[in-house]
N, C-alpha and C positions, 0 to 999 in steps of 0.2 A: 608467795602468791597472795594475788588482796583476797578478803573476806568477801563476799557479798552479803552486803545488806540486804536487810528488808525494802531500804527505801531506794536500792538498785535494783532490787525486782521488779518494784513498783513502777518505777520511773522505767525501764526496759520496757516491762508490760501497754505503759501509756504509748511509748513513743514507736512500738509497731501497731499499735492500735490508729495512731493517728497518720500512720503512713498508708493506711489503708487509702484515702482518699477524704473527698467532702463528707458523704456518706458517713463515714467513723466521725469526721467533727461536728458534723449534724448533734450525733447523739451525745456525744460531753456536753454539747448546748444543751440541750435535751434536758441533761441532769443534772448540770448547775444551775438549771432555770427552776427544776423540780424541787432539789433543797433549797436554793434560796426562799423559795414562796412558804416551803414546807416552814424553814426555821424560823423566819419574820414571823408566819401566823403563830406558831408556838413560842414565842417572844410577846406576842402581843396577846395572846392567851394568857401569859403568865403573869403578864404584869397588869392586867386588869384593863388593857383601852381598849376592849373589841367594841366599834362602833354600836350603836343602836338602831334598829329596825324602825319604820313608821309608827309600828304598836309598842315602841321603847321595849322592845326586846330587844337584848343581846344577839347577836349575830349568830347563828350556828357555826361548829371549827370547819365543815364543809364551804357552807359559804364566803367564808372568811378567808378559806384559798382562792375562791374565783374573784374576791376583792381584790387581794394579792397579786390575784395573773392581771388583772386588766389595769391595773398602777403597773404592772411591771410592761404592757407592752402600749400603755397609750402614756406616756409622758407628761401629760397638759392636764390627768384628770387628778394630781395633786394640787392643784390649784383652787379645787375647789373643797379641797378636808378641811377639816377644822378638829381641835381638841386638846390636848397639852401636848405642851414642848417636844414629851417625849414620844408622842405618836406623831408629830408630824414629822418627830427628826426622824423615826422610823419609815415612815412613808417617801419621805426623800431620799435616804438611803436604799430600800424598795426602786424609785425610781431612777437614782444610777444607774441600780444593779441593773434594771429593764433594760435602761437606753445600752448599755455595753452590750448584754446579749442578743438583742435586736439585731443592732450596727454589727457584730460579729455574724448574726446569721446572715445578715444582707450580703456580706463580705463573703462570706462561705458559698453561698450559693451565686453569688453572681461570678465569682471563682471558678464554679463546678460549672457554667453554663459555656465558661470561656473555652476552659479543659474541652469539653464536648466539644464544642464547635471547631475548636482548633485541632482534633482527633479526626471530624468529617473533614474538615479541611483538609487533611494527611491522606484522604482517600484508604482510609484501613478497613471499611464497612465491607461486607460481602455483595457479592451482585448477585441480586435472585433472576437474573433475568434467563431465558433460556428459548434456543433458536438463535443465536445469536452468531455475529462475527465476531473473534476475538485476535485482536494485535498483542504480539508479546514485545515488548522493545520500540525504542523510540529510535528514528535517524528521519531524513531529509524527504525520507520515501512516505513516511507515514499521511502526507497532503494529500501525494495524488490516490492512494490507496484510498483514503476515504471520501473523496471527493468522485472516486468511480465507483464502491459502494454505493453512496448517496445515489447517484441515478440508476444502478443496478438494481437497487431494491425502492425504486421508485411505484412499482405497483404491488408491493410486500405489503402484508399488514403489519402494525406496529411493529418497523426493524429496526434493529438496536446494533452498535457496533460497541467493542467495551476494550479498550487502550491500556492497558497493565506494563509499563514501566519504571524504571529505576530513576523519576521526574518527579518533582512536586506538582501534585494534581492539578492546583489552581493555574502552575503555568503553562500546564498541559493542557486545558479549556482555554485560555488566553490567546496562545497560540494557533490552534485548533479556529479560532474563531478568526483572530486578525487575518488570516489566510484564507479562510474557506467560505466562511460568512456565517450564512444560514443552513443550516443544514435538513431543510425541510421536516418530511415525516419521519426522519431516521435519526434516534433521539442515538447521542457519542457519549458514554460514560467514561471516565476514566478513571483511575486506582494505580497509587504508587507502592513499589513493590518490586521484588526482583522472579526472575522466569524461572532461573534455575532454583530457586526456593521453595519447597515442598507449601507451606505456611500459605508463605505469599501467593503463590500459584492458586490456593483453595479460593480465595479471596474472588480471584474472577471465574467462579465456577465453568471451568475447560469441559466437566464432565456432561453438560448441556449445551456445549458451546455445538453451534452448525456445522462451523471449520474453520479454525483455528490458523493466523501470517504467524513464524516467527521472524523478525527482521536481525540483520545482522549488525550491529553496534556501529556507531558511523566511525570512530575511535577505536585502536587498538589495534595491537599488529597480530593476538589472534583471534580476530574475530568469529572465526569457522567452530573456532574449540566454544565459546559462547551458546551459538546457535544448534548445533549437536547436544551442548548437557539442557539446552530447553528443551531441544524433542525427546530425548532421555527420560527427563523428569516428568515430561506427557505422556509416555509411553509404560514409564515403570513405576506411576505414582502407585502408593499401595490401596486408592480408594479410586482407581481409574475405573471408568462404563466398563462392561461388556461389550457393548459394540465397537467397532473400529473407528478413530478418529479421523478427522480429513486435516492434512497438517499440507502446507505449505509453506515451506524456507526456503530462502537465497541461501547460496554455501559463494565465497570469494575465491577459495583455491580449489583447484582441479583436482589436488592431491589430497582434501580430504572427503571428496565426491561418499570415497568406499566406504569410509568409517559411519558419515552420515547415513548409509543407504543401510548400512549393516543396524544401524537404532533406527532407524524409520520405520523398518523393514516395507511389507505394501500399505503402511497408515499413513506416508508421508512422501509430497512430491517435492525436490530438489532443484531450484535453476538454479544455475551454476553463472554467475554472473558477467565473468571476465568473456567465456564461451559464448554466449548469448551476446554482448555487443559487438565481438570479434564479428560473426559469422551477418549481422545484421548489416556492420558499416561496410565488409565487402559484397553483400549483397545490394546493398543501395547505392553503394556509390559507382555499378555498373549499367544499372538501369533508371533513367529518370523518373521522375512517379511514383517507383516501387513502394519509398518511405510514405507517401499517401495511402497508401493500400494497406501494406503495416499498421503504422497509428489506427486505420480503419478500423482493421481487424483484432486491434488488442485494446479499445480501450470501450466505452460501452455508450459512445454521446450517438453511434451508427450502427451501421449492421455488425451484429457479431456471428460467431459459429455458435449453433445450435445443432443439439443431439434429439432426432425427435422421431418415435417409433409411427411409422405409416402402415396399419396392414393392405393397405391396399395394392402396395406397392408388392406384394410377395407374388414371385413367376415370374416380375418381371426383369430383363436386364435393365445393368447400371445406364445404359446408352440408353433404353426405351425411358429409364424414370427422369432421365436429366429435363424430357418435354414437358415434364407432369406440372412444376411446378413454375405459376405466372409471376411470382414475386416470392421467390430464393433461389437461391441458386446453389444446388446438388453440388457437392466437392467432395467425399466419399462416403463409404458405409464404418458401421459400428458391426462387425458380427455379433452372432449370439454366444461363439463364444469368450466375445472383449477384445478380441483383435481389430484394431485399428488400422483400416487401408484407405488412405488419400490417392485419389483419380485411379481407383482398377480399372484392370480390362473391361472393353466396353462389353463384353459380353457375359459379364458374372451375373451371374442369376441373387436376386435377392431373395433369401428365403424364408421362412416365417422366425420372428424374434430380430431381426436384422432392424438396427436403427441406422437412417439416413442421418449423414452429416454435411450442414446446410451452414450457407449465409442469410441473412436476414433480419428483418428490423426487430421483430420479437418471437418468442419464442409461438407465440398463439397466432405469427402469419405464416406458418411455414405449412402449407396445404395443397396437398396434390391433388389437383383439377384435371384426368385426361380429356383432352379437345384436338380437334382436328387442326393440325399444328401449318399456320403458310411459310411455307422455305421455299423460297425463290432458287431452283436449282440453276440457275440460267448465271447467276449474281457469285455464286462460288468456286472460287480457285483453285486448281489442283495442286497439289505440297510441291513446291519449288525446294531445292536442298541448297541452302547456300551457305557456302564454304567460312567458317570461322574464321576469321582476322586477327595478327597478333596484336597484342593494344599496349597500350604504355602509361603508367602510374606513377605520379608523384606521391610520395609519404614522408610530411610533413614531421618531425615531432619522433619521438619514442619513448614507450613503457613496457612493461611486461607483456602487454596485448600484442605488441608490434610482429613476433614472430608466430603468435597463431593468426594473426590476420594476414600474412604474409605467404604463409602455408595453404591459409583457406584460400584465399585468391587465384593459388596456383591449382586446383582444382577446378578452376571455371574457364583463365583464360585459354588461348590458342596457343600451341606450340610458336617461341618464338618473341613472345612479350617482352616486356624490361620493366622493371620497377625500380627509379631513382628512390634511394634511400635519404633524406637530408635532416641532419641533429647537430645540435652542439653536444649532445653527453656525451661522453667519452667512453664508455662501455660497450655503445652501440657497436662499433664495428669490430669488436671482437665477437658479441654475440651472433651477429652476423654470418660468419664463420661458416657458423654451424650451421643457422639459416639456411643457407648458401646449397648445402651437401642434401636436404631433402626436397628443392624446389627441382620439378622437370620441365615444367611448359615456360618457364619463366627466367629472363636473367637478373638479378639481382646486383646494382653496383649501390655504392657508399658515398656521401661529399659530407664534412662537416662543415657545420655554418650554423649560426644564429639564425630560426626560420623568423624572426620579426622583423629580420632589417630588410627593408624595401628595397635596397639594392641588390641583395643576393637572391631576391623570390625573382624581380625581374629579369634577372640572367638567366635566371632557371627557364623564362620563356613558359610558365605555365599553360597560356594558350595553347601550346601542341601537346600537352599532357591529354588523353582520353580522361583519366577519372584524375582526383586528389583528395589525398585522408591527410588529414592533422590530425596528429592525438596530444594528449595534454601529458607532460612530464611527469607526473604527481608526485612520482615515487622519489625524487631527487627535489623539488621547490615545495611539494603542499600544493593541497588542492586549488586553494586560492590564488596564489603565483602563477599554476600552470595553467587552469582555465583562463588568465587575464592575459597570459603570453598567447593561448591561443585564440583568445580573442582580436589580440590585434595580430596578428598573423591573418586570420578571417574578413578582417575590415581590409587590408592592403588587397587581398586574393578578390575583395569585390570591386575594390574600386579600381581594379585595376581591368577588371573582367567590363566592367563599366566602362570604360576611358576608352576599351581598342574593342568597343563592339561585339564582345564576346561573349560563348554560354560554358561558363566553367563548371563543370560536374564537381563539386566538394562534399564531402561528407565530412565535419568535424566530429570531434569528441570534447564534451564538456561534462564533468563531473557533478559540479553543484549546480541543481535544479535553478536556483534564481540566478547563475549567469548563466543557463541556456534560454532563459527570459530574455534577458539582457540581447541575444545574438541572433531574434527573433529571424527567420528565415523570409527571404522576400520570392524565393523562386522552388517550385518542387525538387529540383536537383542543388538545392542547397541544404543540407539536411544535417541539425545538431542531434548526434546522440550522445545519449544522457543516462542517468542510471533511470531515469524515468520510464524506458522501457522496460528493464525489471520491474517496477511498479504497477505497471500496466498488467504484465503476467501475472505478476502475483495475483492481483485481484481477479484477473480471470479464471485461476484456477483455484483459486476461493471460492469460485459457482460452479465451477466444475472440474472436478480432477482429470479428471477424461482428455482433457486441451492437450495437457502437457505433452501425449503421443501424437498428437495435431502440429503441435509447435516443433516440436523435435524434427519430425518428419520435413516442415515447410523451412526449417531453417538449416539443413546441412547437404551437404554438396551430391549426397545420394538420393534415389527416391526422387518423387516428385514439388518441383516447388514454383513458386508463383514467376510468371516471365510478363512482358512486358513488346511482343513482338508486333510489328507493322502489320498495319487493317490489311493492306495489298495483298497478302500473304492467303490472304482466307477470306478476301471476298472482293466485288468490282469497287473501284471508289467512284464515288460522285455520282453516284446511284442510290434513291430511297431504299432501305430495305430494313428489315426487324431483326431485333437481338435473336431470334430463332434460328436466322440463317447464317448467322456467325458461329450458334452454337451447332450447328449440324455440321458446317465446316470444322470445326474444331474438333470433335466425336468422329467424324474420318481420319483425324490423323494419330486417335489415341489419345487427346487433349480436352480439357474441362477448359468453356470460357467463361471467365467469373465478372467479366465487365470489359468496360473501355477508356482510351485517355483520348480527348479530342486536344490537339495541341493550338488550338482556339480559342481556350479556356487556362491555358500553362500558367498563366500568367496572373491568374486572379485568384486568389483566397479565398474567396465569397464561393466559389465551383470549385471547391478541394483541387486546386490546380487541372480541373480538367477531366479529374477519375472519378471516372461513374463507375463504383463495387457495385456488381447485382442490379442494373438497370432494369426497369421494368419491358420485358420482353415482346410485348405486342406495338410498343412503340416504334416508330418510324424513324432513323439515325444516316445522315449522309456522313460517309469516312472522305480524308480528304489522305494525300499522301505520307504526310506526317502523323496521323492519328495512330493509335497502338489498340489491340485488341490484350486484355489483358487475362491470361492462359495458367490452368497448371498443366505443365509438362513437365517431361522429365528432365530435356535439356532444351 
């Protein structure tokens, strides 16, 4: 075994001294500048050349060191000494020594200033910010989240959103910017760092956060297990609030809904993502319009749902309070004790602590005015019953979503339907199968084929199809491949829809946000969805957790949810009359009218295709035979 030396102590001792940092070489500068000045003047002490003062005194050894420091750090002032050989060779060697440790310090510290700035760079600083929204993880969704923040918290005082990802900071602002621009008064922090990392997690202090997206990795086959050990690590950090957190995650599989809900427990809301567009593309691709009224309602450039306590409204029924309000529109209560009912009986008595739940521009117009209400009873229709029709569906494409859309669809149509099933993957029609064994109102057959060749869509005779879903392949091409197959699948179905005169009801599916850019929609009943709808949710229920029994509710086959049924139905056409006497029509039959589609307007962008949410109700409105009154019911 070696010996250690003294002068391996030494040298050991030096060499974690100087791995300290700048700071430790700071100070050896420090002290090689101190002896140097020290042993020169005692060198020059010794040998008799201490300069002479004006009164030809000797220097004192005090000031003979401040001689010392100022030759050692001004270079040029040896130029003007004078005296023998051997004090000037002393002063020049002085002056070396200067210029090395100067140039050493310079070095040191412009070093230490790099270090720093390339540490804020890294985004490692702590965020003192608090009231804040905080994103954990970065994918495709994080644009439009914060881009619906930004005008969510447009009358916020200083809002701040704070981005904690497993990204390099700088290209996390880069990006953030090339996309969204300016982000007004809502200053986006970001900090790189991982969610499920106790450390890193501290960093974007969660424990002041308002409420807290976790997003799901855009990469990776489990992503679910990711987003669970986030809320995990929020839930059982060991320096978590007292208070409850407001968390909102996407989860991607169905099957780990439980595990998630079992760490959330009630601190944390769940959309489950696959569920959510399944139940959306068969809801809109049966009613035109519908996807206007959605986007409406989830994203925050329009009227959204508000939760907002009116005591005035206590005694009265839900039917009496629907007239109260001239500019929102009543869609159900909040009870007192947190139960969430979308279009009750018209006769439920509101009672004290009860919050109404509204559409509306903001949360400060939603105000109930009783006034003496004009409904033209002369102008209102009595419920005509008309009988269900089977309908017929083309579905373009297959992925995992295919047999819960397939399922849900069979919940709406009529006894008697068909849905053509058309893929080239090969798995499809054994899945199918199964499919097959739970549908009842519906027949389900199989054809495979490549859905982009223009020859096999036109045999299909799309024309006589009622609705058509494309989905994108994913799970077999990548995202990319399959959104670009069904993008041109999309281009043949219009221009073909084009060419013979026709109005094709399509609802695609597209994965990545910039090619649902890309496939931009020219008609209401042509409708791309996108995970951008998740996006949408997320952020609404980042402002309020409450939504998510809202959304649940409007978007599955039980319960009541938004329809889209003929003006004729519930009032005269071609007759002046006010949204009051639609809504009084609609309240006899058990139904909330939440707006209208003038099909006058179908066709223009510039008039949300025609859909007026939440019209203002004293105004005067001629229905023509095609216009739609647009209703919650229950079917």
């Amino acid at each position: 075994m070696r010996k250690v030396s003294l002068a391996d102590q030494l040298r050991y001792r030096f060499d974690n001294s100087m791995s300290k940092g700048p700071s430790a070489m700071i100070g050896w500068l420090f002290v090689v500048s101190l002896l140097m000045i020290v042993l020169v003047s005692i060198f020059i002490e010794i040998t008799h050349q201490v300069p002479l003062e004006e009164n030809k005194q000797a220097i004192p050894f005090g000031g003979l060191l401040w001689w010392n420091l100022m030759r050692a750090l001004d270079s040029g002032a040896v130029g003007g000494d004078s005296g023998t050989p051997l004090f000037l060779g002393t002063m020049f060697v002085m002056t070396l020594g200067g210029i090395f440790i100067v140039s050493s310090l310079i070095g040191v510290v412009t070093s230490g200033l790099e270090t720093r700035l390339e540490e804020l760079r890294k985004g490692r600083s702590f965020v003192v910010e608090e009231g804040h929204t905080l994103i954990l993880g970065w994918s495709p969704h994080v644009f439009t989240i914060v881009s619906e923040l930004v005008i969510a918290n447009a009358n916020q005082r200083r809002p701040c959103i704070v981005i904690l990802a497993e990204k390099d900071k700088v290209e996390m602002e880069d990006e953030l910017r090339a996309r969204l621009g300016s982000t007004g008064r809502t200053r986006v922090v970001c900090r790189t760092g991982s969610s499920i990392d106790l450390s890193d997690l501290e960093i974007a202090n969660p424990h002041a956060a308002r409420s807290i997206i976790v997003l799901s990795p855009e990469d990776g086959p489990d992503a679910d297990s990711s987003v669970i050990k986030s809320v995990l690590a929020l839930t059982s950090h060991p320096q978590r609030r007292t208070s409850k957190y407001h968390i909102v995650a996407e989860i991607r599989e169905a099957r780990n809904l439980e595990a998630a809900r079992l760490v959330g427990q009630d601190e944390a809301s769940f959309v489950l993502v696959g569920d959510l567009i399944s139940r959306i593309m068969v809801q809109t691709c049966r009613q035109s319009g519908l996807s206007v009224v959605y986007t409406e309602l989830l994203d925050f450039g329009g009227d959204e749902i508000y939760f907002t306590s009116v005591p005035a409204l206590s005694g009265m029924t839900f039917g009496e309070a629907l007239f109260t309000f001239a500019d929102s529109a009543l869609m159900g209560l909040r009870l007192a004790d947190g139960q969430i009912v979308i279009n009750p009986n018209m006769n439920t008595v509101i009672a004290e602590g009860d919050r109404v739940i509204t559409i509306s521009a903001d949360d400060d117009t939603v105000r109930s005015t009783p006034q003496a209400i004009p409904i033209d009873e002369a102008l209102i229709r009595q419920l005509q019953v008309r009988p269900q029709l089977p309908e017929t569906t083309l579905l373009l494409g297959w992925n995992g979503r295919a047999g819960m859309i397939i399922s849900e669809l069979d919940q709406y149509v009529a006894a008697g339907s068909k849905l053509l099933v058309v893929t080239a993957e090969p798995e499809a029609e054994a899945e199918l199968v199964e499919v097959r064994s739970t549908t009842v109102h519906q027949q389900v057959e199989f054809r495979q084929g490549d859905i982009t060749d223009r020859r096999l869509l036109e045999a299909l005779k799309p024309g006589e199809f009622d609705h058509i879903i494309t989905l994108s392949s994913f799970e077999t091409q990548g995202v990319q491949q399959a959104d670009g197959r069904t993008l041109v699948t999309l281009l043949h179905l219009r221009d073909m829809a084009s060419r013979a005169d026709q109005d094709f009801s399509i609802v695609s599916e597209m994965l990545d946000v910039r090619n649902r850019e890309l496939a931009q929609v020219t008609r209401a009943d042509d409708f791309v969805v996108s995970d951008r709808l998740v996006s949408l949710m997320l952020s609404q229920l980042s402002e309020n957790s409450e939504l998510k029994a809202v959304f649940d509710d409007l978007f599955r086959a039980e319960g009541s949810e938004i329809y889209l049924k003929p003006a004729a139905d519930y009032v005269a056409l071609d007759s002046p009359l006010n949204f009051y006497t639609v809504l009084e029509s609609a309240r006899r039959r058990g139904e909330v009218a939440l707006g209208y589609r003038l099909k006058s307007e179908s066709e223009n962008p510039q008039q949300s295709y025609g859909v007026h949410l939440n019209p203002h109700k004293a105004g005067n409105i001629r229905f023509s035979s095609q216009d739609r009154v647009i209703v919650l019911a229950e079917n």
